[in-house]
C-alpha positions as a Markdown table, in Angstrom:
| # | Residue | x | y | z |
|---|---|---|---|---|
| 1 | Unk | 0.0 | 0.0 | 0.0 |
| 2 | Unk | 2.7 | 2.4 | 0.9 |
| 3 | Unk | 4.7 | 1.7 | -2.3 |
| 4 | Unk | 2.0 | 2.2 | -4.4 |
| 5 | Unk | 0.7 | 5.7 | -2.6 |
| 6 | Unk | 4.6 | 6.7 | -3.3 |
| 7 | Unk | 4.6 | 5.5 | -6.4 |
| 8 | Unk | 1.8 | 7.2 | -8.0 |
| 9 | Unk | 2.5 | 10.6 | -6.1 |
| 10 | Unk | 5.5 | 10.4 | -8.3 |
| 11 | Unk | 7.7 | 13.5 | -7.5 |
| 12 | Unk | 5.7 | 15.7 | -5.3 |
| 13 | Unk | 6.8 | 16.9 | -1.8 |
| 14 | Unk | 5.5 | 14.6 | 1.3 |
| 15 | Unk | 4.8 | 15.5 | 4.9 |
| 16 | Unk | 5.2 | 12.3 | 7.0 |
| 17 | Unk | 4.0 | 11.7 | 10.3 |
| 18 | Unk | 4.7 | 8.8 | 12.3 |
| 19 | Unk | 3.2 | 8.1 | 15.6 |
| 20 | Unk | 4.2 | 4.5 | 16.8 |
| 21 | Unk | 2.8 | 2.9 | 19.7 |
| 22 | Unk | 3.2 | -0.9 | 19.6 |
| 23 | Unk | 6.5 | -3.4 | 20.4 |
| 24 | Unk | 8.8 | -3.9 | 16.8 |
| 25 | Unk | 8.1 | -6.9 | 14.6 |
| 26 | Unk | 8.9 | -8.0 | 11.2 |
| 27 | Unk | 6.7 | -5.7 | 9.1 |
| 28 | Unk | 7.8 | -2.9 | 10.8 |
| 29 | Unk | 11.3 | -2.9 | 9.4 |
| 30 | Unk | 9.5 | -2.8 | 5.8 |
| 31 | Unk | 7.6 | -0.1 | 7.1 |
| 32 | Unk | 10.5 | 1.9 | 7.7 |
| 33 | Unk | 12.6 | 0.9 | 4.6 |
| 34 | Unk | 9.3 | 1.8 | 2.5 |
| 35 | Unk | 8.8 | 5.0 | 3.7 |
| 36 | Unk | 12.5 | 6.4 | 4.8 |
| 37 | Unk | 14.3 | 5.0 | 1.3 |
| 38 | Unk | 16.7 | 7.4 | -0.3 |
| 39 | Unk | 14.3 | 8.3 | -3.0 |
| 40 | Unk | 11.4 | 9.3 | -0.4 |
| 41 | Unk | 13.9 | 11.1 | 2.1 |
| 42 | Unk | 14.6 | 13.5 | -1.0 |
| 43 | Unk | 10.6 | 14.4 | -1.1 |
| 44 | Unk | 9.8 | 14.8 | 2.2 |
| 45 | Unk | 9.4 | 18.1 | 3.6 |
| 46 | Unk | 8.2 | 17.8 | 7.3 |
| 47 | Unk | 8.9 | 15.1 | 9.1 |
| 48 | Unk | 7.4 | 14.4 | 12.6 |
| 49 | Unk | 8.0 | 11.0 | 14.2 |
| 50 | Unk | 6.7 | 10.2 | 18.0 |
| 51 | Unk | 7.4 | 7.0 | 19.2 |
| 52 | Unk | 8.5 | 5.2 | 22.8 |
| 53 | Unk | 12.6 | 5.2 | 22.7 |
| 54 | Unk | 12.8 | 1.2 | 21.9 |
| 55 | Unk | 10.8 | 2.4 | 18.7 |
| 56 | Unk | 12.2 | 5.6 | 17.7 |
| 57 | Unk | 15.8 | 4.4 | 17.3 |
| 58 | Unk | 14.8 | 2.6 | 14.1 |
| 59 | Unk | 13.3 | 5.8 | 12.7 |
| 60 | Unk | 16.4 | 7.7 | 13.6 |
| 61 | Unk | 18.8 | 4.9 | 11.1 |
| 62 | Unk | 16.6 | 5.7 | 8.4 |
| 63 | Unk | 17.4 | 9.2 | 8.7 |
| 64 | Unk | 20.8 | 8.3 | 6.8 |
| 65 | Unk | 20.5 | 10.2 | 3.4 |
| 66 | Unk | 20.3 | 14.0 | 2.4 |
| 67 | Unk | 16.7 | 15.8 | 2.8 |
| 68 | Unk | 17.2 | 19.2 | 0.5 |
| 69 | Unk | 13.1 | 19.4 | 0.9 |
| 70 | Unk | 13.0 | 19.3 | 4.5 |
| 71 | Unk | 11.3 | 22.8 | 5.6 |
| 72 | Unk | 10.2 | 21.2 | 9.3 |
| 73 | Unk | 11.7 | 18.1 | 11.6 |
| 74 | Unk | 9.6 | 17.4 | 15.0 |
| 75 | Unk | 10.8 | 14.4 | 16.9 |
| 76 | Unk | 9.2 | 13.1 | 19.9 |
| 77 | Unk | 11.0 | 10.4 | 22.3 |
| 78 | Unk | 7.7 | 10.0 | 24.5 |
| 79 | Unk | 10.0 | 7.7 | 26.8 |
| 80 | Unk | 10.6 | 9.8 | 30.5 |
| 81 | Unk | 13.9 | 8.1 | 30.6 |
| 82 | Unk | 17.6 | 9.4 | 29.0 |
| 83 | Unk | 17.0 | 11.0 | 25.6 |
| 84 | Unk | 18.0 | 9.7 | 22.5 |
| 85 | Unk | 21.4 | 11.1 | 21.5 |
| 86 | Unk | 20.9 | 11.8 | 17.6 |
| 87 | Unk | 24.1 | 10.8 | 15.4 |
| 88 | Unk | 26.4 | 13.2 | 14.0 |
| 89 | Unk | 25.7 | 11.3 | 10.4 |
| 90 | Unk | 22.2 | 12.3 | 10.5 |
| 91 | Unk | 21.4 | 13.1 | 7.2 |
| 92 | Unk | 24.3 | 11.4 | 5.5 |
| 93 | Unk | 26.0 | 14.7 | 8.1 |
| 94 | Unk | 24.5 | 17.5 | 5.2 |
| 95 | Unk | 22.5 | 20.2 | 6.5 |
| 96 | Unk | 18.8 | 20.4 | 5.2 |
| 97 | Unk | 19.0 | 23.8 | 3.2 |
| 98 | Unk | 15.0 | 24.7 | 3.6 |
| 99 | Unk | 14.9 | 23.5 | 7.2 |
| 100 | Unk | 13.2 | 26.1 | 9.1 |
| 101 | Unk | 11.6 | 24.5 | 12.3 |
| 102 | Unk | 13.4 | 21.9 | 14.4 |
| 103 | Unk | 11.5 | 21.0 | 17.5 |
| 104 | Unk | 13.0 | 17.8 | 19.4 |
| 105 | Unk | 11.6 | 16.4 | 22.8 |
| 106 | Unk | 13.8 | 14.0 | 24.6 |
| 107 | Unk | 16.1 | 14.0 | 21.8 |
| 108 | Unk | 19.0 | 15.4 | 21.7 |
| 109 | Unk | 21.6 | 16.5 | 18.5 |
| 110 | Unk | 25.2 | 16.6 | 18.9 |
| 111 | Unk | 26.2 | 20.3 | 19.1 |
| 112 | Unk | 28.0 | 20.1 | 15.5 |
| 113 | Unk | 24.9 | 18.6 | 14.4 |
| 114 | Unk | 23.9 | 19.5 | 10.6 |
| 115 | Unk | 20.2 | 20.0 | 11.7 |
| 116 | Unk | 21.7 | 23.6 | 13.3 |
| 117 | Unk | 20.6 | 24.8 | 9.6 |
| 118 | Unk | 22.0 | 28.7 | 9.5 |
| 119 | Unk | 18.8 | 29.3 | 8.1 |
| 120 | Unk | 16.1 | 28.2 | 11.1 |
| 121 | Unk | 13.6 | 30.5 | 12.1 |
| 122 | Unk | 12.4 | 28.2 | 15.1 |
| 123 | Unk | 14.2 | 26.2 | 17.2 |
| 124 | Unk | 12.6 | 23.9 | 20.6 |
| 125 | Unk | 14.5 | 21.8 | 22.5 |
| 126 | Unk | 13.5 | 19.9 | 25.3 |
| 127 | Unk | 14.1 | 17.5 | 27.5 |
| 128 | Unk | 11.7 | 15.4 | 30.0 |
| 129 | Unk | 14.3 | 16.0 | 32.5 |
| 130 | Unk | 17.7 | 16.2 | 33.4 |
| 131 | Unk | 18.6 | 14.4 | 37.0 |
| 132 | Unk | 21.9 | 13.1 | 36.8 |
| 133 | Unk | 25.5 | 13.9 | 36.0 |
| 134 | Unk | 25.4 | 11.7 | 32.8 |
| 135 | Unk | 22.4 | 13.2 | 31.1 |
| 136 | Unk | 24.1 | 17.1 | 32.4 |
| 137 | Unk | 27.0 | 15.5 | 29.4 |
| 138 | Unk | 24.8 | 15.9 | 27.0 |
| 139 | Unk | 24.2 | 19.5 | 27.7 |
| 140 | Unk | 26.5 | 21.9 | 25.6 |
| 141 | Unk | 28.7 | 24.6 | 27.8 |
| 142 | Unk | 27.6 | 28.4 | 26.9 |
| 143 | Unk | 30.2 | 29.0 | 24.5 |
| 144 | Unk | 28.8 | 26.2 | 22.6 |
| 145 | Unk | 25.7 | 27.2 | 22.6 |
| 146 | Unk | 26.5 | 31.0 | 21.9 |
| 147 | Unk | 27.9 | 30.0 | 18.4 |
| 148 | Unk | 25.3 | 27.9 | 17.6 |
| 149 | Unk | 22.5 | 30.4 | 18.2 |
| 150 | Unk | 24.8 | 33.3 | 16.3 |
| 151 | Unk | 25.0 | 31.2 | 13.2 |
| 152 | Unk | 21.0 | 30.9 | 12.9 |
| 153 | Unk | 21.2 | 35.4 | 11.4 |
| 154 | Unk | 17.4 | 34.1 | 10.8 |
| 155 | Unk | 16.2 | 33.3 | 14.0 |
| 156 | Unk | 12.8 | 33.8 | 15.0 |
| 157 | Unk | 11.8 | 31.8 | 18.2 |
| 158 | Unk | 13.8 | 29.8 | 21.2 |
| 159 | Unk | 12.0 | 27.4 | 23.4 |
| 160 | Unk | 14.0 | 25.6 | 25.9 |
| 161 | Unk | 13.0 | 23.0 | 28.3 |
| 162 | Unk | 15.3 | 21.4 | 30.6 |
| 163 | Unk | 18.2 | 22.6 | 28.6 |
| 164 | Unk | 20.3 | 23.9 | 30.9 |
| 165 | Unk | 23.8 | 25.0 | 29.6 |
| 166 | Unk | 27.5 | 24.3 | 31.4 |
| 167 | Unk | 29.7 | 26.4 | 32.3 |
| 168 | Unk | 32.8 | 26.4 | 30.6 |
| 169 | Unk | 35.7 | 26.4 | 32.9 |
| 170 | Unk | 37.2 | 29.6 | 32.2 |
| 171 | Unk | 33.6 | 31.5 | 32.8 |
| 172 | Unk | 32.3 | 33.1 | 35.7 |
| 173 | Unk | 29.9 | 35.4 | 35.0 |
| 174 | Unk | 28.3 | 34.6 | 31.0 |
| 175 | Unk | 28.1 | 38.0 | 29.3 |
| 176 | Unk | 24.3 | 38.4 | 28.2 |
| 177 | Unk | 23.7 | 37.1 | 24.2 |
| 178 | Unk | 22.7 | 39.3 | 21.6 |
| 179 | Unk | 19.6 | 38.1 | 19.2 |
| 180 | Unk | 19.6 | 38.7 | 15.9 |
| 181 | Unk | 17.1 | 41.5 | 14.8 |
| 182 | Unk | 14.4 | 38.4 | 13.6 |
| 183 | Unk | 14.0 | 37.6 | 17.1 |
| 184 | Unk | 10.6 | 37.8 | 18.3 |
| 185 | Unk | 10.2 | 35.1 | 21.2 |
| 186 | Unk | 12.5 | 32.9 | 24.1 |
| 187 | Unk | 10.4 | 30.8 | 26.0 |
């Protein structure tokens, strides 16, 4: 069914959304190779998976070839345990060039990530929550996070949740950041 619905929609732009509730099994692997192959990954242009983190893993490997169409990626690890580090190779490691809105719950990028498009206009990262010294690692120090947020000239809105930032060794007393003149909201 899936391969016939891509088929015949030939070469126009998708907007997948997956929200995955049951335990893996044999068709499921299908499921994913059908939907995430290289030729759909080039059409889509919003992604939003939700799944427990067992589930969501297997969504994540698909996510192994360019996506030049990709305007918005919302990922949600529904799992109230450790997020789900994303890999550095996400995207065969090419940023998305019309990615715009990146929202991911319980998920977290590495800080060189390619999904830090220069280009986003909204950014929201959270986390369910953040209670030991191992899940604080995953956290980026200020500097970090500074030149990340100064590279996005097109920034619009910043929602953080459970994101706390480290300091760096050789900071006491972070100077305050300057937006760029797109900024409208920080939640």
């Amino acid at each position: 069914a899936a391969t016939v619905l891509l088929r015949r929609s030939e070469r126009l732009p998708l907007s997948l959304h997956v929200v995955e509730r049951y335990e893996p099994d044999e068709a499921r692997a299908f499921i994913i190779n059908s939907w995430m192959s290289r030729p759909v990954l080039g059409r889509i242009e919003r992604l939003i998976v939700q799944s427990e983190k067992s589930l969501i893993d297997g969504w994540i490997a698909s996510l192994c070839s360019p996506m030049p169409l990709l305007r918005g990626l919302f990922m949600r690890n529904k799992a109230r345990s450790a997020p789900v580090i994303l890999p550095e190779e996400i995207l065969a490691g090419e940023r998305p060039p019309a990615l715009r809105t990146l929202r991911l719950h319980n998920c977290l990028p590495t800080w060189n990530s390619p999904l830090f498009s220069t280009d986003l206009t909204h950014l929201e990262l959270s986390l369910a929550h953040v209670s030991t010294q191992e899940g604080m690692a995953h956290l980026p120090d200020i500097p970090t996070f500074r030149n990340i947020l100064a590279s996005m000239t097109a920034l619009e809105s910043l929602k953080l949740v459970n994101i706390f930032m480290r300091l760096s060794e050789d900071m006491e007393h972070p100077t305050p950041h300057t937006f760029p003149s797109t900024f409208r909201e920080f939640d």
